[in-house]
C-alpha positions as CSV (number, residue, x, y, z in Angstrom):
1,X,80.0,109.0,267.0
2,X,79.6,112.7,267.4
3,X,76.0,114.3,266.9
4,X,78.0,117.4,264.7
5,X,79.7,116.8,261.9
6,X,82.7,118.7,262.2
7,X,84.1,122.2,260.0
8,X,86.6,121.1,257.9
9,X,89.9,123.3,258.6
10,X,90.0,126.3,256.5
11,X,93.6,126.4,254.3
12,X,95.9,129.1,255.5
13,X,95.1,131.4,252.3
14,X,90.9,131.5,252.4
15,X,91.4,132.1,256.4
16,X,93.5,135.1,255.5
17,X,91.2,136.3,252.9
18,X,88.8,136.4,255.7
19,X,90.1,138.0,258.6
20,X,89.8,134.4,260.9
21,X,93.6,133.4,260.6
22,X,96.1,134.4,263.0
23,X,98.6,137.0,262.9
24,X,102.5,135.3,263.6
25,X,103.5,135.5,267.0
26,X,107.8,135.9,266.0
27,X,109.0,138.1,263.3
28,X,108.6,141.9,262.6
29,X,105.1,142.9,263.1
30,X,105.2,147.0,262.7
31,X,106.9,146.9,259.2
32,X,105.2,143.5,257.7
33,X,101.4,142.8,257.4
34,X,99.8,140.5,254.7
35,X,98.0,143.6,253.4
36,X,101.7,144.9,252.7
37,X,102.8,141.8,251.3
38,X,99.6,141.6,249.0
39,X,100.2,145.0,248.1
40,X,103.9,144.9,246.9
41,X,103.1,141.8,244.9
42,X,99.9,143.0,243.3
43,X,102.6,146.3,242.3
44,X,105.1,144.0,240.9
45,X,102.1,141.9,238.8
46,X,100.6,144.9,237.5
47,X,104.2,146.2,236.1
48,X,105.2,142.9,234.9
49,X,102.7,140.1,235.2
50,X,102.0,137.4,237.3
51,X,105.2,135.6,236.5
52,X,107.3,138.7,237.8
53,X,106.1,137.6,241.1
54,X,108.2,135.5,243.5
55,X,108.3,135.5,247.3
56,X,112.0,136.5,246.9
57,X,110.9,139.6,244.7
58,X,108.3,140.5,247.3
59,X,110.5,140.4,249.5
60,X,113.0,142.6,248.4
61,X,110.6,144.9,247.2
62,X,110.1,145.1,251.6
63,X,113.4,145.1,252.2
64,X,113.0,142.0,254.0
65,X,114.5,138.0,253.2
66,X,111.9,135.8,252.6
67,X,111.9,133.5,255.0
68,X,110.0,136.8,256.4
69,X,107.5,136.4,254.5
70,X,106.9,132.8,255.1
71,X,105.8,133.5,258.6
72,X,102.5,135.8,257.0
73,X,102.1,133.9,253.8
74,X,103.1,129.8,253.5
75,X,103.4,129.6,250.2
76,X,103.2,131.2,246.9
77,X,100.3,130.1,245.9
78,X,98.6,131.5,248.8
79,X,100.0,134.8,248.0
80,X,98.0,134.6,244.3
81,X,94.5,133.8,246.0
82,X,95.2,136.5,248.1
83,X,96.4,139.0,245.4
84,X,93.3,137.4,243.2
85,X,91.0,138.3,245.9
86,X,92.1,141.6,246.3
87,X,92.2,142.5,242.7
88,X,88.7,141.1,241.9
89,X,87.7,143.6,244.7
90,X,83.8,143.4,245.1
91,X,80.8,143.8,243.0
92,X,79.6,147.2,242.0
93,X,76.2,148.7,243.7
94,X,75.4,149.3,239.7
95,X,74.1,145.3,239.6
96,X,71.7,146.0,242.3
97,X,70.7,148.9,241.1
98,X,70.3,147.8,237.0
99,X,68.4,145.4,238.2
100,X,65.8,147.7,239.7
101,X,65.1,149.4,236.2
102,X,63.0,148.8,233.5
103,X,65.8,146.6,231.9
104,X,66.0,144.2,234.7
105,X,68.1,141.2,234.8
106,X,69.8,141.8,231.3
107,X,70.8,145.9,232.9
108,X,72.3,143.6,236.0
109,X,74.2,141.3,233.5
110,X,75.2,143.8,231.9
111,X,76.6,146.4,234.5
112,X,77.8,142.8,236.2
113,X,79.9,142.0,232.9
114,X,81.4,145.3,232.6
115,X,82.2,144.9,236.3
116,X,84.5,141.7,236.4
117,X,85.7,143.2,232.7
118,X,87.3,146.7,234.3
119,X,88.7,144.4,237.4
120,X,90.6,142.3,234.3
121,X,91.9,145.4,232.3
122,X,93.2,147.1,235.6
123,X,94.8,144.1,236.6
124,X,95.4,142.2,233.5
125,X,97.3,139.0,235.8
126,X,93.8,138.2,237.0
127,X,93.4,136.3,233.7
128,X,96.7,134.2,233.8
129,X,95.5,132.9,237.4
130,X,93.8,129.4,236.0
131,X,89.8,128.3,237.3
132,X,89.7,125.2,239.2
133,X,86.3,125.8,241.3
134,X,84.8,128.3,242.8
135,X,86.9,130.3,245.0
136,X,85.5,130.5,249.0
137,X,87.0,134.0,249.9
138,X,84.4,137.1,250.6
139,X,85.3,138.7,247.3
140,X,84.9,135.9,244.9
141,X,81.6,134.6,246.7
142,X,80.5,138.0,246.5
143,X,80.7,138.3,243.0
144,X,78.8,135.1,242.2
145,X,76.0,135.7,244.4
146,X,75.1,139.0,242.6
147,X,75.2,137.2,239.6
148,X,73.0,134.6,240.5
149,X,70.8,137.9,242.5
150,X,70.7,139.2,239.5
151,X,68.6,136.9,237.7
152,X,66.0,136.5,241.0
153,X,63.3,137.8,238.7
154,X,63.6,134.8,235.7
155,X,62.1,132.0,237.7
156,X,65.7,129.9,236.4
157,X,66.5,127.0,238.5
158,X,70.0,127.8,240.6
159,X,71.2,125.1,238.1
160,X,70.3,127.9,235.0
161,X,71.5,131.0,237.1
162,X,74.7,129.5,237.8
163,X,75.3,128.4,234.0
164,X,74.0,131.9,233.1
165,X,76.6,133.7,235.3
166,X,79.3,131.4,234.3
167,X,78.8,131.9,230.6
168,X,78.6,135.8,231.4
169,X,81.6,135.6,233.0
170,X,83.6,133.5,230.2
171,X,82.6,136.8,227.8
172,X,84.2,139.1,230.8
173,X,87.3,136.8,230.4
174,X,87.5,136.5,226.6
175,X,86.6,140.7,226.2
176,X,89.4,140.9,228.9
177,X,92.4,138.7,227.2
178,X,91.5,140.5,223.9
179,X,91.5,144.0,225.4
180,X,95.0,143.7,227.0
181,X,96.6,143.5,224.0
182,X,100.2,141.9,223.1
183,X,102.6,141.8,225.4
184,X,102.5,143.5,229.5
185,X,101.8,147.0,228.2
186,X,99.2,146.4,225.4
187,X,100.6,149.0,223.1
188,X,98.3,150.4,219.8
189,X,101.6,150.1,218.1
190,X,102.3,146.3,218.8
191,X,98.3,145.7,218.1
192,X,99.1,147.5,214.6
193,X,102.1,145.3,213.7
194,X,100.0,142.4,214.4
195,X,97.0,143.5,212.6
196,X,99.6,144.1,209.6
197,X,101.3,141.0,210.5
198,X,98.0,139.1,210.2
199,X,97.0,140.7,206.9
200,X,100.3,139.6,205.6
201,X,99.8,136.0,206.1
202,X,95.9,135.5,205.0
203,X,95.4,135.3,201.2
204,X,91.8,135.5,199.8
205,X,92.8,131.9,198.1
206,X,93.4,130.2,201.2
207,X,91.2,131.9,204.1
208,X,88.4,133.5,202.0
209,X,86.3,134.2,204.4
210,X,89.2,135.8,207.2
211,X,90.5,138.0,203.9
212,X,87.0,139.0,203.4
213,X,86.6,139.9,208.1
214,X,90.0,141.8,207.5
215,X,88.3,144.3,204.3
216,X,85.7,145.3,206.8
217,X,88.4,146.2,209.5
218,X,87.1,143.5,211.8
219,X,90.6,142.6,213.2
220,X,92.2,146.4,212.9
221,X,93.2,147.6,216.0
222,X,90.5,149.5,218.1
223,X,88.1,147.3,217.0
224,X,85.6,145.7,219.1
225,X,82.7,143.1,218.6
226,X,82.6,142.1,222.5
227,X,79.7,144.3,223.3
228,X,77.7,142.5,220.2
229,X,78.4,139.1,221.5
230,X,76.8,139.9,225.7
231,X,74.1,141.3,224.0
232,X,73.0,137.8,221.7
233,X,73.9,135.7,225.3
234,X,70.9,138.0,227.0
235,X,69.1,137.6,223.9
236,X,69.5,133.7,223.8
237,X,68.8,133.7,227.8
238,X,66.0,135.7,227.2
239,X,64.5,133.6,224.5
240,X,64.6,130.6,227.1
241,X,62.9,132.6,228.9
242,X,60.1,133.6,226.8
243,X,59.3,130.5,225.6
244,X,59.3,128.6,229.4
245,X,56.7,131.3,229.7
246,X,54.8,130.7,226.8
247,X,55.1,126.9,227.2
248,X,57.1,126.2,224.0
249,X,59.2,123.9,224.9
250,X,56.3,121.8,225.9
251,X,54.3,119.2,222.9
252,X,50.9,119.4,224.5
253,X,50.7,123.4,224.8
254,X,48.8,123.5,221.8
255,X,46.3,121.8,223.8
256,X,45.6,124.1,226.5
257,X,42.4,125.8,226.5
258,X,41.2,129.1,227.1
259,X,40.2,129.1,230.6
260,X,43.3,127.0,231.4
261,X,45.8,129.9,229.9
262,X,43.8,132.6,232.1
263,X,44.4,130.6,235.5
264,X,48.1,130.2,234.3
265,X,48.6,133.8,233.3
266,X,46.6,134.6,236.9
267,X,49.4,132.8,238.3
268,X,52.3,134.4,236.3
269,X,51.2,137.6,237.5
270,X,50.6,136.8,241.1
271,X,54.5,135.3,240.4
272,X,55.6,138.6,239.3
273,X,54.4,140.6,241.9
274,X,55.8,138.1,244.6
275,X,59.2,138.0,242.9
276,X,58.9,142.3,242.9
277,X,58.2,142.1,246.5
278,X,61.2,139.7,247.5
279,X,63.5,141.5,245.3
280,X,62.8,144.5,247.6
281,X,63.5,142.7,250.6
282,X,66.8,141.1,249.5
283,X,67.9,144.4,248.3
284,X,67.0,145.6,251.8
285,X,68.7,142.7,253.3
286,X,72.0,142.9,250.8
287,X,72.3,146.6,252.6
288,X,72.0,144.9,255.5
289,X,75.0,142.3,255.0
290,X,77.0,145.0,253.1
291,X,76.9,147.1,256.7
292,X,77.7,143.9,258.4
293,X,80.8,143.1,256.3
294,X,82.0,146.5,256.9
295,X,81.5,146.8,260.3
296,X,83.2,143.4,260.7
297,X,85.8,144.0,258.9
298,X,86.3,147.3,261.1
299,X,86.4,144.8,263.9
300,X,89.0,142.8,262.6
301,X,91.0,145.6,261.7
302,X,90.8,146.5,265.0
303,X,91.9,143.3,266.5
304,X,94.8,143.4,264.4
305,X,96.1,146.9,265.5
């Protein structure tokens, strides 16, 4: 029985989306790459959704049949983790450096929210791809770890961060699907004729209380209550927070005495300033990988030509 427990073999798509898989040895080279392919597809998404996308439409878009494209890319659903990977693109330095201000975590959140939110409205497909897991390609990885990097500073389990992050990310999604509007090109006129359409069909007999959201314009077109709804999630996350810190959620706080709350608060500060000092090191050390990734990636590119 072997010593090592052996890699499992990556799947065609994830060893693409990391440079490791390699290029087909028959069919046309200069003309074809998968960055072409991915291109031309992400093109034909973006003008009419995901479910204008076929490997025969690709491929005609190339001027090529598809069984051309089967040599770069095996299947379709490859192509969409590839064309999801390249439109999630990677996390903006604004994380890293929100979370370096006086707002901290919730600035990181924040900037981190608004980050997966403008990938969603510039490629509005993104959100008719479904979640199964979490998604092993650089991009995707990426994004989660500076959510969970993020919240460094809270003292959260990585069972907390990663709920945190998730439910962060749900309000990206939600903010996202309601942003695109109706139908592929998310017109102000179609969101008026719906508006109208809805304020047609609610009476204040039947749906008091969605007659009564509709007076104060809360469904009008324009209208947005997404940036009200992030801002109670920090507040409920920060709340946890607070009251972990204050001991709340445990019965025998009331209990602790005077001298025992100084050695704990002794503690909490020597905390702090040992959290400050490791967040300047892993920002040090994210600069670090972000040079690696990009002089890696040069490599590859390299390879490739």
């Amino acid at each position: 029985m072997s010593e090592h427990t052996a890699e499992p073999e990556l799947p065609r798509a994830v060893a693409l989306a990391w440079g490791v898989a390699a290029n087909p040895q028959r069919g046309p080279k200069r003309e074809l790459s998968i960055e072409r392919i991915v291109e031309v597809a992400m093109q034909l998404a973006d003008a009419g959704g995901l479910a204008s996308v076929s490997m025969a439409a690709v491929a005609s878009e190339l001027g090529f049949t598809p069984m051309s494209l089967y040599r770069y890319v095996s299947a379709k659903d490859d192509l969409v983790l590839l064309m999801q990977e390249s439109g999630v693109g990677v996390p903006p330095e604004a994380v890293r450096e929100a979370a370096a201000g006086d707002r901290g975590w919730r600035a990181a959140l924040a900037a981190w929210e608004q980050g997966q939110l403008a990938g969603y409205l510039e490629h509005p497909w993104l959100l008719d791809i479904p979640i199964a897991s979490m998604t092993p390609t650089p991009n995707n990885l990426a994004w989660f770890d500076a959510g969970l990097e993020a919240l460094a500073a809270t003292g959260l389990s990585y069972d907390e961060k990663a709920s945190v992050v998730l439910a962060v990310q749900a309000q990206a999604r939600w903010e996202g699907t309601a942003r695109r509007g109706p139908g592929p090109d998310g017109d102000a006129a179609a969101e008026a004729r719906d508006a109208a359409l809805l304020a047609s069909l609610v009476t204040e007999t039947e749906f008091p209380s969605i007659h009564a959201a509709l007076a104060e314009g809360v469904f009008a077109p324009g209208h947005e209550s997404f940036a009200f709804g992030l801002e109670r999630l920090l507040d409920g996350v920060d709340a946890y927070l607070t009251g972990r810190t204050a001991g709340a959620p445990g019965p025998a706080a009331a209990d602790v005495t005077a001298d025992e709350r100084d050695v704990e608060a002794s503690r909490d500060q020597k905390y702090r300033e040992a959290v400050k000092a490791r967040r300047e090191v892993e920002k040090k050390l994210g600069e670090a990988r972000k040079r690696e990734r990009e002089l890696l990636r040069a490599a590859r590119d390299r390879l490739r030509r």
